[in-house]
C-alpha positions in Angstrom: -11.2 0.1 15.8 -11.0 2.5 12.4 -7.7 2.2 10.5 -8.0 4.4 7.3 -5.5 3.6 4.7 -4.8 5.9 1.6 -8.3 6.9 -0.5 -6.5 5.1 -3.1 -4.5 1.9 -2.8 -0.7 2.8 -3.8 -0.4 -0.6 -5.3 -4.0 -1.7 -6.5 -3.6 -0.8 -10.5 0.2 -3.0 -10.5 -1.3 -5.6 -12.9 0.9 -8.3 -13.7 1.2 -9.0 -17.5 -0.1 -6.0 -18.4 1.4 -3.2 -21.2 4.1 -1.3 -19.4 3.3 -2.6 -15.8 5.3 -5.2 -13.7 5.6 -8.6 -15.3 7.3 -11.9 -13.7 8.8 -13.2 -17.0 10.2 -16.4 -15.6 7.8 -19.1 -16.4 8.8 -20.9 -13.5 8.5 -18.6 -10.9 5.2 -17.2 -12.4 3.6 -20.5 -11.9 5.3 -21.1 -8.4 3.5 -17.6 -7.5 0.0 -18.4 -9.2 -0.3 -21.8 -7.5 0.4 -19.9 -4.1 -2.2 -17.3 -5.2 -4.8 -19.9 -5.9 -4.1 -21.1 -2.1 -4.1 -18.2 -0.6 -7.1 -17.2 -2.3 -8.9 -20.1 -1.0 -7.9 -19.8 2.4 -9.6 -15.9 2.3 -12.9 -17.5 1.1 -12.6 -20.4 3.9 -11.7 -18.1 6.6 -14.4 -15.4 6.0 -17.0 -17.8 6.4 -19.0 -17.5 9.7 -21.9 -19.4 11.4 -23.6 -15.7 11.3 -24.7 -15.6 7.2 -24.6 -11.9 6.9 -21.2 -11.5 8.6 -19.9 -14.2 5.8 -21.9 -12.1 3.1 -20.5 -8.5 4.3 -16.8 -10.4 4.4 -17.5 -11.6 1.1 -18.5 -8.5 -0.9 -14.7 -6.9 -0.8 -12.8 -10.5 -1.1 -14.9 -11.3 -4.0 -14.2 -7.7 -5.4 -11.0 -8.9 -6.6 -7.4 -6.4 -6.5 -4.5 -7.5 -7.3 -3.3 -9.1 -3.8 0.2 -7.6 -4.1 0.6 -7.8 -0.5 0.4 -11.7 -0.5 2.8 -11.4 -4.1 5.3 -9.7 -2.3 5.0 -12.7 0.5 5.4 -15.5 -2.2 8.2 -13.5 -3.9 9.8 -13.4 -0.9 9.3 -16.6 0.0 11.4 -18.0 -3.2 14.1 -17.4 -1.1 13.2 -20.9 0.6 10.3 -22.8 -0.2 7.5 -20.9 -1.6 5.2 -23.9 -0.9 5.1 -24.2 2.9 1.6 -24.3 4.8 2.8 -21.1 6.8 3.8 -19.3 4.0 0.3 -19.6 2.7 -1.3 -18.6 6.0 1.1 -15.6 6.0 0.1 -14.3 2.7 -3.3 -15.0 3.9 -3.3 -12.9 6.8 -1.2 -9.8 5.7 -4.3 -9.8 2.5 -7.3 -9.9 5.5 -5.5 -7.3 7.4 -5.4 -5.2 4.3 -9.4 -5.7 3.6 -9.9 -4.9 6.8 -8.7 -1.5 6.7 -10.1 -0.9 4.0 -13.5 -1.3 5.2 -12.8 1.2 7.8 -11.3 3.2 5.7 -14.5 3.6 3.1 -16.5 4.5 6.2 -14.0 7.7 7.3 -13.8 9.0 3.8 -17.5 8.7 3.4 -16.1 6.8 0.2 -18.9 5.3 -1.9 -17.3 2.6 -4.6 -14.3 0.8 -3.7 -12.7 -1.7 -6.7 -15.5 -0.6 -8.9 -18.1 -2.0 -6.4 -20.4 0.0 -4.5 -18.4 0.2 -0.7 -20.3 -1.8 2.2 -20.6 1.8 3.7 -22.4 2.7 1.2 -24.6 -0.7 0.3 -25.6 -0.9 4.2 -24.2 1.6 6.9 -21.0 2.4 8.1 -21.7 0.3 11.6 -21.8 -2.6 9.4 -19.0 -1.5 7.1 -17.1 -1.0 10.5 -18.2 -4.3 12.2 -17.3 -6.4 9.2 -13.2 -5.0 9.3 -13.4 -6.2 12.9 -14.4 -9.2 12.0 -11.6 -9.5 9.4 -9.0 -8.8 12.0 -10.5 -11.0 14.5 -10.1 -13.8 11.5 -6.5 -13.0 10.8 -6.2 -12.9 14.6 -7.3 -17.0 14.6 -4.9 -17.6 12.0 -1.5 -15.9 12.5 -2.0 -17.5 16.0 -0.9 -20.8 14.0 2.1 -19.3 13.4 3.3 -19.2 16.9 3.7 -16.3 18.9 6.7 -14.6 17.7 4.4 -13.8 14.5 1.7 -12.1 16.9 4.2 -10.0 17.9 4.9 -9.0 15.2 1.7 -8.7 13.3 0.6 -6.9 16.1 3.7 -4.3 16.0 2.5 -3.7 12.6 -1.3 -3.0 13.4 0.3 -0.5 15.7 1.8 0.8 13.0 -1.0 1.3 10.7 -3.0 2.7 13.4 -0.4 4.9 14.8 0.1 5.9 11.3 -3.5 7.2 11.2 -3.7 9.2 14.3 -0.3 10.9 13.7 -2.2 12.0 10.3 -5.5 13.0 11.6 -3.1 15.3 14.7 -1.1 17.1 11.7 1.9 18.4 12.3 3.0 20.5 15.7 5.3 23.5 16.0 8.6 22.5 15.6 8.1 19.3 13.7 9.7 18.6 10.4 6.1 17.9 7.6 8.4 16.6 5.1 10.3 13.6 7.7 6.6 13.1 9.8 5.1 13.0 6.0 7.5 10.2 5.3 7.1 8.3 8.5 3.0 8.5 8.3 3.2 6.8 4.8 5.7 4.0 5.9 3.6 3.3 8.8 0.3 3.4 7.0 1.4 1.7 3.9 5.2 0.5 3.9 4.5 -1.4 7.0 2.3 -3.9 6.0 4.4 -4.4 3.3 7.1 -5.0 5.2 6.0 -7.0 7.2 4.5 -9.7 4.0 8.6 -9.9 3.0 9.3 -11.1 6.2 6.5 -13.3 6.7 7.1 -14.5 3.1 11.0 -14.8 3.6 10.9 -16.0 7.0 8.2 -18.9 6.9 10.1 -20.1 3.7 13.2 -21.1 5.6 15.4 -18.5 4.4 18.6 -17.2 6.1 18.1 -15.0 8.6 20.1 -11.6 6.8 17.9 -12.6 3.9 14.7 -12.3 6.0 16.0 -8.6 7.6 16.9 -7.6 3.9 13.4 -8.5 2.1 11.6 -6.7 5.5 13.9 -3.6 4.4 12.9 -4.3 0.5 9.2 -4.4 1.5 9.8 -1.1 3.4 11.1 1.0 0.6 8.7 -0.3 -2.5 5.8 0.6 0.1 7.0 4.3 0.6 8.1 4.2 -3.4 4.5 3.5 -4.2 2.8 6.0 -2.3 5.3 8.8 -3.5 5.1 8.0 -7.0 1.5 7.8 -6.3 1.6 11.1 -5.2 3.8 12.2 -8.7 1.0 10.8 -10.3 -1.9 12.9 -8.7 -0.2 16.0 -10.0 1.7 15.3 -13.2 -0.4 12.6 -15.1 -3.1 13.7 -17.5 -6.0 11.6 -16.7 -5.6 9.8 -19.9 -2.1 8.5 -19.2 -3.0 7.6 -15.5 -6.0 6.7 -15.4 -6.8 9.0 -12.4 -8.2 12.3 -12.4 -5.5 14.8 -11.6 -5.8 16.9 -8.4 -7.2 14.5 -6.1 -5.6 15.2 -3.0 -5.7 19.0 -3.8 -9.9 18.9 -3.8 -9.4 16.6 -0.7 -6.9 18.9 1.3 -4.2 16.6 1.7 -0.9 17.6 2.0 1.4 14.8 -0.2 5.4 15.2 -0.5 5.7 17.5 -3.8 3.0 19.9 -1.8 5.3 20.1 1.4 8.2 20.4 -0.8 6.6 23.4 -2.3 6.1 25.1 0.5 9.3 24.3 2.4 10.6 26.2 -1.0 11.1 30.4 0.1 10.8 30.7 -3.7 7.7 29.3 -3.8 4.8 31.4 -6.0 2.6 33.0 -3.4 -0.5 31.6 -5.0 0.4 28.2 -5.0 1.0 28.7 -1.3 -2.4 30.2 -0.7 -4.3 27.6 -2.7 -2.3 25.1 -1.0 -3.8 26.4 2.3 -7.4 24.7 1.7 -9.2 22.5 -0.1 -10.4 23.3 -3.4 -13.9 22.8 -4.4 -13.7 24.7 -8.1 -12.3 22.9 -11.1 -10.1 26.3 -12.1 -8.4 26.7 -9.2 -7.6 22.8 -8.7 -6.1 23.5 -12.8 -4.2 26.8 -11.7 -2.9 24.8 -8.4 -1.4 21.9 -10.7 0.3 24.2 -13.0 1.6 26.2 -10.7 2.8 22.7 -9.0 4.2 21.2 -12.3 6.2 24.3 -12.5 7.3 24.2 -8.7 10.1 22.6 -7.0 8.5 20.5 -5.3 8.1 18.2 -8.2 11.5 17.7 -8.9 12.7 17.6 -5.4 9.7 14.4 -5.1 10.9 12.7 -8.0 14.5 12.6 -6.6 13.4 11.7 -3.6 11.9 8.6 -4.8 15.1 7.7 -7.2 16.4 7.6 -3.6 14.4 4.9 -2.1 14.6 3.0 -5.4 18.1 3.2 -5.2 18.3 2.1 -1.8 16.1 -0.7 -2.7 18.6 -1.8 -5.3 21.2 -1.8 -2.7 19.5 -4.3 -1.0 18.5 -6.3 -3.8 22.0 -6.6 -4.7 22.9 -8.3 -1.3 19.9 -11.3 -2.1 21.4 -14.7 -3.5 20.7 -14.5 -7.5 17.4 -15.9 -8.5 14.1 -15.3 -10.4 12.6 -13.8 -7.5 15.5 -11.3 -7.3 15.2 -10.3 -10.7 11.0 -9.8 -10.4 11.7 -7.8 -7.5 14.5 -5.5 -9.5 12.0 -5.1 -12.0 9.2 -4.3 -9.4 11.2 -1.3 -8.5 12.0 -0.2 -11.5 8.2 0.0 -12.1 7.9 2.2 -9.2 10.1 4.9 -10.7 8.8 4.1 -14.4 5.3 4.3 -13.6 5.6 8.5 -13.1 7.6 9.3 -16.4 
């Protein structure tokens, strides 16, 4: 089964420690979340293994290509909220990561994508039956080991890979006469992104011991960071120069993608009439993909995304604010703030 995720990961440049980008600053808690990284890194290497060499080699060539496991962070953060340390907790983190690499396999081979984490994609370095095969693999691995964790977690791990592949279709169909682009928009990134991130929170939270309103309040949390990161991602795409970002400008412009300040735009009657006729395709030449992010820059729907984000931030702090007082409630405060920070 194919499960595309986002051409770029909304969370994969987050780098802990680094010059402006989310830090843990508590000594304690930074250690607590290494020493659960170092686990849960292990456990990936130890699951991917197979009897059939080549299957453990294809496994290998994404797990060994590093990123910054945020989805088994956000587990560990929220698992502070009980003990951080438990065996399950571990396997959690563990299998909301191999769920992750799996889609991204898949997701190399729709895009026809041809590097992924600065390696070249397993598409790419043998075929996309083998790039395919090996993210079926993952989730039959991750399958093994969230069955440990009894069967209220396969429900719900399986809820979320409904979710994620949901997510996809309802992408790939576009939107239908009468349908809202800006509220199906939203509810394709949560389920293609937010979900899984969700769903590490609760893990996290709940496989920790913690109270059951703090569980439901980290799922929520985990929700709205996910959505955050894929708006401000999409902030970023228009209004970052590519030597702020990192990222060349215009992305989803050359790939035809429709993201929230586009579908702002054209909700907009005020709209320039060129922006709405480049917006109508894809754009192969470098001027018009320049003209199309001026004219976007200049637009509504630029402002209207960046409060619309503030929004989920702020609704993310309201949460927050209901979580007992700890370190792990602070890195999370901060987390958010670098969702919003990260476009200005």
């Amino acid at each position: 089964m194919t499960v595309s995720r986002s051409a770029e990961d909304p969370i994969g440049e987050l780098t802990a420690g680094a010059s402006g980008g989310f830090q843990i600053t508590d000594a304690e808690l930074s250690d607590s979340v290494k020493q659960g990284l170092t686990r849960v890194e292990a456990m990936l290497h130890d699951l991917v293994r197979s009897e059939l060499d080549f299957a453990t080699r294809t496994s290998l060539h994404l797990v060994d290509a590093g990123g910054k496991r945020f989805r088994p962070l956000f587990a560990l953060l929220a698992a502070q909220f009980g003990d951080p340390s438990a065996d399950e907790v571990i396997k959690s983190g563990a299998v909301v990561e191999m769920i992750h690499l799996a889609t991204l396999y898949h997701d190399d081979v729709m895009d026809e994508a041809t590097m992924r984490r600065g390696a070249t994609s397993a598409n790419a370095r043998w075929d996309n039956s083998v790039a395919i095969l090996t993210g079926d693999f993952l989730f039959a691995k991750a399958s093994q080991l969230i069955a440990d964790l009894g069967a209220e977690a396969v429900r719900r791990m399986a809820s979320t890979f409904e979710a994620l592949v949901t997510g996809q279709m309802r992408e790939t169909e576009g939107v239908g006469a009468g349908q809202d682009a800006v509220e199906r928009y939203l509810r394709v990134i949560y389920e293609k992104t937010g979900s899984l991130i969700a769903t590490a929170g609760r893990f996290g939270a709940w496989f920790s011991g913690a109270d059951q309103p703090v569980i439901e309040s980290l799922e929520r949390i985990g929700r709205l960071v996910g959505i955050g990161f894929q708006i401000s991602d999409d902030i970023i795409d228009i209004a970052s120069p590519t030597d702020e970002s990192g990222k060349t400008p215009g992305t989803d412009l050359r790939e035809g993608v429709k993201t929230l300040p586009m579908l702002y735009a054209l909700a907009d009657p005020e709209t320039d009439p060129r922006l709405r006729e480049l917006l109508g395709r894809p754009l192969e030449l470098d001027a018009e993909v320049d003209e199309a992010l001026e004219l976007l820059r200049a637009s509504s729907g630029l402002e209207r995304t960046r409060a619309t984000l503030q929004e989920y931030a702020d609704d993310a702090r309201k949460e927050l604010a209901s979580l007992p007082e700890n370190p792990a409630r602070e890195a999370l405060s901060a987390l958010v703030d670098y969702v919003v920070a990260r476009t200005g």
